[in-house]
Z-matrix of the N, CA and C atoms (Angstrom, degrees):
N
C 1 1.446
C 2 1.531 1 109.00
N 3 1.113 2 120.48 1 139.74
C 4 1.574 3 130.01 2 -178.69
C 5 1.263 4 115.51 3 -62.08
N 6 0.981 5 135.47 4 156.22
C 7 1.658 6 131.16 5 177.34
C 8 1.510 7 119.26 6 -93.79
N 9 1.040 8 125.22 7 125.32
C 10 1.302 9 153.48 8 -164.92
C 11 1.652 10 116.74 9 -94.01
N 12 1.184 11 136.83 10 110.85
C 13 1.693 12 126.18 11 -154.56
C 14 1.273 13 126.28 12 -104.58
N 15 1.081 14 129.80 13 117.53
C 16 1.877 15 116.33 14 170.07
C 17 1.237 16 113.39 15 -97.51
N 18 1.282 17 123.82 16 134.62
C 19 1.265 18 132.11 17 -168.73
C 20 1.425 19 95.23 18 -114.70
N 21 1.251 20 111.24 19 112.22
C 22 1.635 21 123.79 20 172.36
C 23 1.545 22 103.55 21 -63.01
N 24 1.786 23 116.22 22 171.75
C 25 1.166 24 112.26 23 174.03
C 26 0.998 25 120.09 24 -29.58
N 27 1.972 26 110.35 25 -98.07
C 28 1.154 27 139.04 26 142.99
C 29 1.848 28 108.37 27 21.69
N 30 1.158 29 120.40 28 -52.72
C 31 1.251 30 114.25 29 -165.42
C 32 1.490 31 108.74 30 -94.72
N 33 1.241 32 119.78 31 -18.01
C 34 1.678 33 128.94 32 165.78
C 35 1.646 34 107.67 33 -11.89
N 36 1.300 35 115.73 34 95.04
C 37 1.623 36 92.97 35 141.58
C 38 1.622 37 96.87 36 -151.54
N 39 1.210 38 100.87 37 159.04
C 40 1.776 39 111.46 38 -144.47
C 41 1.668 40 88.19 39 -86.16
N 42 1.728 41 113.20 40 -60.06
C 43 1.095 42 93.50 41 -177.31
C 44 1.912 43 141.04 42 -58.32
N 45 1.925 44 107.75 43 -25.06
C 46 1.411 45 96.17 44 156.91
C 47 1.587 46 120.18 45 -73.01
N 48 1.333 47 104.61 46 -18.69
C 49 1.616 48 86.05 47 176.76
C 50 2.216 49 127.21 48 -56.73
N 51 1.802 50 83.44 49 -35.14
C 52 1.556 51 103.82 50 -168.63
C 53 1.590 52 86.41 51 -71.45
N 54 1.347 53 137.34 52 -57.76
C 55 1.335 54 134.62 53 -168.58
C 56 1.354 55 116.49 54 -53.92
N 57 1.259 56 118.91 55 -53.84
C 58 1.582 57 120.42 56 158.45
C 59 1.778 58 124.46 57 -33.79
N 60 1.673 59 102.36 58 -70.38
C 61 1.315 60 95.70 59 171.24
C 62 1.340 61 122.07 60 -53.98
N 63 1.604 62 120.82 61 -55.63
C 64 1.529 63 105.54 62 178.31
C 65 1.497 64 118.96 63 -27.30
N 66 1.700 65 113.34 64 -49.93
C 67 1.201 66 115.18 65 -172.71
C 68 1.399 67 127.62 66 -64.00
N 69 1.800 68 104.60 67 -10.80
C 70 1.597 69 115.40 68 -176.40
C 71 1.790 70 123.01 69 114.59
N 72 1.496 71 105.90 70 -11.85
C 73 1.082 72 120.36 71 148.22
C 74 1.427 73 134.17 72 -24.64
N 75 1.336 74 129.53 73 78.99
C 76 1.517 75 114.21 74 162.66
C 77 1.405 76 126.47 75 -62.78
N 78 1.109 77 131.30 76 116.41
C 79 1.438 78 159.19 77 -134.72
C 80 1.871 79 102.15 78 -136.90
N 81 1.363 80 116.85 79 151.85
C 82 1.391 81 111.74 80 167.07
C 83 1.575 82 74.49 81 -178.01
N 84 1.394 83 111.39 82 110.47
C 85 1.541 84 121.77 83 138.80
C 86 1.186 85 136.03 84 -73.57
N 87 1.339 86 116.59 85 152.46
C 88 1.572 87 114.51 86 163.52
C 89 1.041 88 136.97 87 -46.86
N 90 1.106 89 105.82 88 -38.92
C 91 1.691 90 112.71 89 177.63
C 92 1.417 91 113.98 90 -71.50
N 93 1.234 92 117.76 91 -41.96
C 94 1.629 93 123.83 92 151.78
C 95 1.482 94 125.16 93 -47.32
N 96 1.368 95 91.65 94 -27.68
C 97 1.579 96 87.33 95 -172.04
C 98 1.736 97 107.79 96 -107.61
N 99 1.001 98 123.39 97 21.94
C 100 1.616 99 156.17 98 -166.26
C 101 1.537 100 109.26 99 36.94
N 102 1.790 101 104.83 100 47.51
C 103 1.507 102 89.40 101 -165.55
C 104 1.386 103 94.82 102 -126.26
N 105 1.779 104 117.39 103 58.42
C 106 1.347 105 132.74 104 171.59
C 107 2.211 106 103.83 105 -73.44
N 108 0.883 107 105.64 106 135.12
C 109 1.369 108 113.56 107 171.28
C 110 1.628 109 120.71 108 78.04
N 111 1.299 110 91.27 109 45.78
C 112 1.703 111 105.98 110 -166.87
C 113 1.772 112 95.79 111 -123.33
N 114 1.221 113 69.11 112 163.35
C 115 2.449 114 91.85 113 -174.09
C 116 1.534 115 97.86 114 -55.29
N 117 1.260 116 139.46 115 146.42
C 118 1.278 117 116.00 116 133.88
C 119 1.577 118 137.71 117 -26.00
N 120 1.459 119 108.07 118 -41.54
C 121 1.927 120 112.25 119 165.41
C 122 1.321 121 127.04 120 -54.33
N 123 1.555 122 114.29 121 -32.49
C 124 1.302 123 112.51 122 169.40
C 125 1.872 124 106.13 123 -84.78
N 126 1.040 125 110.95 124 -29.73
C 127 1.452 126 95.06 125 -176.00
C 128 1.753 127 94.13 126 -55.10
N 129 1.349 128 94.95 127 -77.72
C 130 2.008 129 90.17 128 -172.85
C 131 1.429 130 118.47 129 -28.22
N 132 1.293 131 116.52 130 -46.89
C 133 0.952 132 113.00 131 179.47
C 134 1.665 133 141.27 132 -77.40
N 135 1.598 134 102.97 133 5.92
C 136 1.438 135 107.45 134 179.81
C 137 1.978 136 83.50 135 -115.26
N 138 1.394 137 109.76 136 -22.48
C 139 1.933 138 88.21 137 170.09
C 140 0.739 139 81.20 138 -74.65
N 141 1.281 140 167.53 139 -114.82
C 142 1.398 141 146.93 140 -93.55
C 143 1.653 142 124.10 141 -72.70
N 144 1.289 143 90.13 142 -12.18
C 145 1.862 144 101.48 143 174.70
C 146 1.831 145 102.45 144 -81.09
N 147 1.035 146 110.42 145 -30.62
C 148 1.541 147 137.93 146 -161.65
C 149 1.146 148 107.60 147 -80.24
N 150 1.501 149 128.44 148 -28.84
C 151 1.695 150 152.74 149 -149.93
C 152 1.366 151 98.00 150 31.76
N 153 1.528 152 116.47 151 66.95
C 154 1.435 153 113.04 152 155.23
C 155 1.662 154 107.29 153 -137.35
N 156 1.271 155 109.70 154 162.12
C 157 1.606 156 122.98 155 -141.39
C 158 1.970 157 79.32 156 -107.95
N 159 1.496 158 95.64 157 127.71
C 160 1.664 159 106.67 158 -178.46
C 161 1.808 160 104.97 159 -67.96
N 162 1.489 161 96.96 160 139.37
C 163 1.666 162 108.66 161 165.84
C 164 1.390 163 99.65 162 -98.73
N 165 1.564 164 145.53 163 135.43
C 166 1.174 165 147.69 164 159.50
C 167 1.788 166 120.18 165 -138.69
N 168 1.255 167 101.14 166 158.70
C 169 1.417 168 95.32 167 159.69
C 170 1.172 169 127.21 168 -104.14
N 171 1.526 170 131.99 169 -9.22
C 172 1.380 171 135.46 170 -97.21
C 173 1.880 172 79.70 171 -145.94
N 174 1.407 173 131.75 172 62.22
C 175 1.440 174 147.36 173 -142.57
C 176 1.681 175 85.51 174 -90.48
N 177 0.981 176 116.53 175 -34.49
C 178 1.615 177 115.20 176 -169.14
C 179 1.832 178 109.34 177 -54.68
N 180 1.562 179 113.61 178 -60.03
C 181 1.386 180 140.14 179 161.70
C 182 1.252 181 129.41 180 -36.53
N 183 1.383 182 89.84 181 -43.80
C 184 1.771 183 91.87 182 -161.74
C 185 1.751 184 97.60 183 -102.59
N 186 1.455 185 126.57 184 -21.70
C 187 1.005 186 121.49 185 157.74
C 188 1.649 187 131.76 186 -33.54
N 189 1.727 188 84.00 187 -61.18
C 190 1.453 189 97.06 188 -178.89
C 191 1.742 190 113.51 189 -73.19
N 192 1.045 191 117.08 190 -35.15
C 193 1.429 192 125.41 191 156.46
C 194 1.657 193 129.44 192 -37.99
N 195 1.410 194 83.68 193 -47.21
C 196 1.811 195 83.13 194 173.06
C 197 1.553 196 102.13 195 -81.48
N 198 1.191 197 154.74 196 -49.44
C 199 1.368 198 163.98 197 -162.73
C 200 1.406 199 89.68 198 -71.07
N 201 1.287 200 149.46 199 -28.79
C 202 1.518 201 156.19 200 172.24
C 203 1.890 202 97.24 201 -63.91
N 204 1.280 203 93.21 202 -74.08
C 205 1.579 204 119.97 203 -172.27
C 206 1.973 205 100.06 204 -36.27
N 207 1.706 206 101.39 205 -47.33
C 208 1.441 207 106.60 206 -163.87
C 209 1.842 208 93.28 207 -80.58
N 210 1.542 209 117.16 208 -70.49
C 211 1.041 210 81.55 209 -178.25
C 212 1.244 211 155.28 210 -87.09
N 213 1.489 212 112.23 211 32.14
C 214 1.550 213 135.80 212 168.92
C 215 1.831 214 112.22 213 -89.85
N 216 1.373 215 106.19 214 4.01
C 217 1.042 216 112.09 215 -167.26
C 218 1.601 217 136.49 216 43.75
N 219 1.288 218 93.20 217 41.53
C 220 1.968 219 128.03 218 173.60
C 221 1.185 220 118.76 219 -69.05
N 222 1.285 221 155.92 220 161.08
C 223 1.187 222 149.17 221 125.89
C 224 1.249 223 107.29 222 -99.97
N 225 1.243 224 95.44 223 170.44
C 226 1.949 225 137.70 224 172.78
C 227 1.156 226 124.39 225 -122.27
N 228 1.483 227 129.04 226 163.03
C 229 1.052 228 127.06 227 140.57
C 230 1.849 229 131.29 228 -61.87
N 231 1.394 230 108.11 229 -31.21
C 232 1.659 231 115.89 230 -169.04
C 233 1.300 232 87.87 231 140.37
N 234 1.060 233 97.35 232 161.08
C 235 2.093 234 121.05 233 154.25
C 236 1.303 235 104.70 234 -149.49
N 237 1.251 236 101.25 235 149.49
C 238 1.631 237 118.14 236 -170.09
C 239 1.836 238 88.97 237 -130.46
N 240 1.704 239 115.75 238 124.89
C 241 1.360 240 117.19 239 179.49
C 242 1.565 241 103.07 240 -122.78
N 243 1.498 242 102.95 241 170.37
C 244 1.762 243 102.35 242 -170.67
C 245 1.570 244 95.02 243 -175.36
N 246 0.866 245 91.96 244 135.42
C 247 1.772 246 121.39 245 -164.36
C 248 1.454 247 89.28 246 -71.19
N 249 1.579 248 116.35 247 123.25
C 250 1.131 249 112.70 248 -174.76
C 251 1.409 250 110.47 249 -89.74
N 252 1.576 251 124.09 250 164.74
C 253 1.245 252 119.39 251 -150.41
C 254 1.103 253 130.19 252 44.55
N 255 1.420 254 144.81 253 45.80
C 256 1.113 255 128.07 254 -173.65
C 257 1.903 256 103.70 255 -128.86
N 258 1.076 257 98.82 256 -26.71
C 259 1.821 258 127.59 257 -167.85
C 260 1.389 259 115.16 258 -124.26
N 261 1.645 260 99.33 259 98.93
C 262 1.580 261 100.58 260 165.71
C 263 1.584 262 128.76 261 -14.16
N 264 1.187 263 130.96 262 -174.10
C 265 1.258 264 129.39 263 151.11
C 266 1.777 265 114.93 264 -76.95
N 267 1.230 266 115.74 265 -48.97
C 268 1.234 267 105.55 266 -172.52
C 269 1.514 268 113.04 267 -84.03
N 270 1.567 269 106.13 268 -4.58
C 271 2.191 270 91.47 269 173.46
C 272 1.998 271 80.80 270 -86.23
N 273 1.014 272 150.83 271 -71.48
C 274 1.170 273 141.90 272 -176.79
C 275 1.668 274 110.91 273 -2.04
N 276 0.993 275 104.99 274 -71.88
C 277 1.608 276 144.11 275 -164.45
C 278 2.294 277 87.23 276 -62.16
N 279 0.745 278 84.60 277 -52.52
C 280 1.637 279 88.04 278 -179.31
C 281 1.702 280 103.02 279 -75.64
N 282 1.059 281 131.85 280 -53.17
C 283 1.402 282 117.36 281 -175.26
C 284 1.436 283 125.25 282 -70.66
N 285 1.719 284 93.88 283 -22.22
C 286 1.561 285 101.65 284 166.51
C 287 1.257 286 130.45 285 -72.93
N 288 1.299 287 110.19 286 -28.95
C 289 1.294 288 126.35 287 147.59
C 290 1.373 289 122.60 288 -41.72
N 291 1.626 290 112.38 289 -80.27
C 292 1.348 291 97.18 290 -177.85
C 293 1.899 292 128.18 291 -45.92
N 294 1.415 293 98.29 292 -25.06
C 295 1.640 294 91.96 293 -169.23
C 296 1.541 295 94.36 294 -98.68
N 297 1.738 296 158.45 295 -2.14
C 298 1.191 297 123.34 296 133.72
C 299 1.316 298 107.02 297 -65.67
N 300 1.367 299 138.68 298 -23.87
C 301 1.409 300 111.64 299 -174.42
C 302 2.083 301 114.95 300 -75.25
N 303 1.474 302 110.93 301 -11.20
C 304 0.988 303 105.71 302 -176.35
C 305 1.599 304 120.35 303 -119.45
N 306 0.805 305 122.16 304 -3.42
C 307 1.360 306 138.43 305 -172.61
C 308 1.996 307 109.01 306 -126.89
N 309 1.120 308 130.16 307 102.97
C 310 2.023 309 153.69 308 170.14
C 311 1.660 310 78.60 309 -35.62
N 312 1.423 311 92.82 310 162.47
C 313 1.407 312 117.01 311 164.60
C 314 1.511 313 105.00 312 -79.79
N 315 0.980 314 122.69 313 -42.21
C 316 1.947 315 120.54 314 -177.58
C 317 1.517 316 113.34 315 -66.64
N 318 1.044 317 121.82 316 -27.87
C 319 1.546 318 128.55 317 167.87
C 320 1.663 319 102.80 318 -65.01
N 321 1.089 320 129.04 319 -48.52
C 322 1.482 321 132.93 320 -168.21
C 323 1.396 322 90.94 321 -75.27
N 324 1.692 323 155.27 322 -21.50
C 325 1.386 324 139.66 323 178.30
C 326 1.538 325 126.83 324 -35.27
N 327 0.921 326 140.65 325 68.34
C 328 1.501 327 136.37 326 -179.09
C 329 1.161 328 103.02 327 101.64
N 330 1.701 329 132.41 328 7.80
C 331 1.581 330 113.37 329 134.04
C 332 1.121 331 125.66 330 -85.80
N 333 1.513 332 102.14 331 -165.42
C 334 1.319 333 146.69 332 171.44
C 335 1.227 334 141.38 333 -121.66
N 336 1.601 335 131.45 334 113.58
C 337 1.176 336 114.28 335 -174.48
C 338 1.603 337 106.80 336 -127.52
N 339 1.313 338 116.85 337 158.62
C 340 1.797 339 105.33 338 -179.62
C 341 1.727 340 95.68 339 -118.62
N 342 1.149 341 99.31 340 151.43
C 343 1.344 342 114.79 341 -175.17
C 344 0.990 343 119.33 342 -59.41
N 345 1.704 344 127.70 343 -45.87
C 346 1.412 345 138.79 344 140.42
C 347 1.646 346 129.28 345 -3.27
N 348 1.375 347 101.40 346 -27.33
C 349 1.495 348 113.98 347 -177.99
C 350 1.401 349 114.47 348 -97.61
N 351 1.378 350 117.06 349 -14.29
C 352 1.282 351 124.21 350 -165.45
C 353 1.691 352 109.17 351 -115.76
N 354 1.534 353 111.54 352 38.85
C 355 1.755 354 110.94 353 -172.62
C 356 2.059 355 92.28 354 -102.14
């Protein structure tokens, strides 16, 4: 199954969101999903109710979160992190691409991937 995205606050920006979907991207932000001003734990944790794989910037958190998640014996959906400011919208928009286009939603279960890997 293809991977499906939550874009945490933090990761909000309207125009990769619109570029993604055009492209076929299932997308569901926070702000859409009215879950502006929440922990990082609840973000993961309502994508993961959602079965969609977290978009973040915020690598410090969600690190330790997943290593929480693993050894509490938790699951996830995935998180995908990316150094904020560092990547236009459209190299973003392109690497995100390549890794839903190359990587199932069941492979992403209780990883991690950084965007960095996918240029």
């Amino acid at each position: 199954m293809k991977i499906s995205l939550y874009f945490d606050e933090d990761a909000l920006a309207a125009a990769l969101i619109k570029a993604l979907r055009t492209r076929g991207v299932n997308i569901l932000s926070a702000w859409e999903a009215g879950m502006r001003h929440r922990p990082d734990e609840e973000h993961l944790l309502f994508a993961t109710a959602q079965g969609r794989v977290l978009f973040g910037f915020n690598a410090g958190d969600y690190l330790r979160l997943h290593t929480e998640f693993l050894t509490q014996e938790r699951s996830h959906a995935g998180i995908v992190l990316a150094k904020q400011q560092v990547y236009s919208v459209g190299e973003q928009m392109r690497r995100l691409l390549r890794l839903v286009g190359a990587k199932p939603a069941e492979e992403m279960k209780d990883g991690i991937e950084f965007l960095s890997d996918w240029g």
